[in-house]
C-alpha positions, -999 to +999 in steps of 0.1 A: +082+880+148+052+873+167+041+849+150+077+830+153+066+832+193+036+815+188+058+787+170+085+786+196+078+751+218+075+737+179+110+753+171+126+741+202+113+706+198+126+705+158+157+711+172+161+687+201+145+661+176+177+673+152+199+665+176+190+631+190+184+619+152+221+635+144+231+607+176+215+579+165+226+586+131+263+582+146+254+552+173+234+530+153+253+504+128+260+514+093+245+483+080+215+484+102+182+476+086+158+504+100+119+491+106+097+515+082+060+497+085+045+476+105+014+454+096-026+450+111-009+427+138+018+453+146+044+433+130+072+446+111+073+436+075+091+468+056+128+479+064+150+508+050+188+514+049+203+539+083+206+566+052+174+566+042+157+564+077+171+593+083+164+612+055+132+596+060+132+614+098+142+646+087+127+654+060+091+644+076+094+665+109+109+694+090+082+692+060+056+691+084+069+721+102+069+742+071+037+730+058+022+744+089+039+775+097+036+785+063-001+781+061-009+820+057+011+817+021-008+794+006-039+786+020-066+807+006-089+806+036-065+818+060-073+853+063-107+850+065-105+833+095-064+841+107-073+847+148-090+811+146-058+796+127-036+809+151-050+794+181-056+759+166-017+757+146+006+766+170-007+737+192-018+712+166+022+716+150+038+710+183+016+679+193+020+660+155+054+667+161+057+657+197+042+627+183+062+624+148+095+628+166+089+601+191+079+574+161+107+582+143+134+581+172+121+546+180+125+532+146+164+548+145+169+533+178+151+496+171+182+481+160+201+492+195+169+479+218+181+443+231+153+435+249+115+426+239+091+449+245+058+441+264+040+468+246+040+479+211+050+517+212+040+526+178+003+512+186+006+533+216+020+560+202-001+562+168-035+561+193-024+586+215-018+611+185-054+599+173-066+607+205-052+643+211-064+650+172-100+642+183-094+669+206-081+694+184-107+686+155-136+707+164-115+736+167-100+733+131-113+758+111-128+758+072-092+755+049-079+733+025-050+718+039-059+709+074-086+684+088-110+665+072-107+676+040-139+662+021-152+682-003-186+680+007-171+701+043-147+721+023-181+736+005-200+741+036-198+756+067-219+737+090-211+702+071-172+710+080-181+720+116-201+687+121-182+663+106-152+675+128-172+672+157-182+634+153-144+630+136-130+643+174-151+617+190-142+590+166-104+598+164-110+595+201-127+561+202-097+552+171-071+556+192-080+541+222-087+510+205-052+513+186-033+522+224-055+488+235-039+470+214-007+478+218-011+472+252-028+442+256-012+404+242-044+398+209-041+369+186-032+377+152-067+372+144-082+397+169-049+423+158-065+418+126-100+421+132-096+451+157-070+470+132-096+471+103-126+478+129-100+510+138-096+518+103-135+513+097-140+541+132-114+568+117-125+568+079-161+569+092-167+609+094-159+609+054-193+588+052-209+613+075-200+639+057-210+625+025-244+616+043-248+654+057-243+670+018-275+641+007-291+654+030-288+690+025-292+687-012 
């Protein structure tokens, strides 16, 4: 029961997002085609059918819910380290769904938007998530499931604590770079560019990692 508590903004969030997918479910056309991906430039080039948008919403948001409440069940690291866990997954479930929910409401709602946007809010919305996760990084402790998962951290203590400690700082730099571009009007050729120098910034504490188990071997 306590530990429901400690999950309660998350519940109360699941729900609302429920809901408001539930409407657009019943507003948006039947035939609508539902934007799914969107390219280095921000473009959309991948659709889906209302049905399986939706499915698509639900399933995510509720999947992720589970995978992190029920952490203690399968993770074997968990009690070893369970009064760390529980301050770092309460928040880290509410904010990736915070996040999660408002991706997927836009999507269900693009085909009822009759106006163009000035900013691209899922840029925006993607860097702000990479942002707060910078922030929530360092605090992440040793598991499986959670963080970055290399197994060069997985097998060592210190590696895991300092590759999340430059990955917070680069998830940091990542997504202000990604809410930049969303923001400001780039050529396709600097969308480009700036989309795989993002990608290079956010995959870059696997290298470190790999760099800090050299070392100590």
């Amino acid at each position: 029961m306590k530990r429901i508590k400690q999950f309660s903004a998350s519940l109360i969030l699941l729900a609302v997002y429920i809901i408001s997918v539930g409407y657009l479910a019943m507003v948006v056309p039947a035939d609508a085609s539902i934007p799914i991906h969107w390219n280095a430039r921000g473009e959309i080039d991948a659709y889906t059918s209302k049905g399986g948008a939706v499915l698509f919403a639900l399933g995510l948001n509720i999947g992720l819910f589970l995978l992190m409440f029920l952490l203690p069940l399968y993770s074997p690291r968990y009690k070893q380290q369970a009064p760390r866990f529980e301050k770092v997954l309460p928040k880290m479930t509410f904010m990736l769904l915070v996040f999660f929910s408002l991706l997927n409401l836009y999507m269900l709602a693009h085909p009822l938007i009759r106006i163009e946007l000035p900013v691209n809010p899922v840029l925006i919305i993607i860097g702000l998530m990479l942002a707060v996760l910078g922030n929530i990084l360092p605090k992440v402790p040793r598991n499986f499931f959670v963080g970055i998962r290399t197994p060069w951290a997985i097998s060592d203590e210190e590696n895991w604590h300092k590759t999340h400690r430059v990955g917070g700082k680069v998830f940091l730099l990542g997504g202000f770079l990604m809410i930049l571009s969303g923001v400001v009007p780039l050529s396709g050729a600097v969308m480009a560019s700036l989309a795989w120098l993002i990608m290079a910034v956010v995959l870059s504490p696997l290298v470190y990692s790999f760099v800090l188990y050299l070392k100590r071997k």
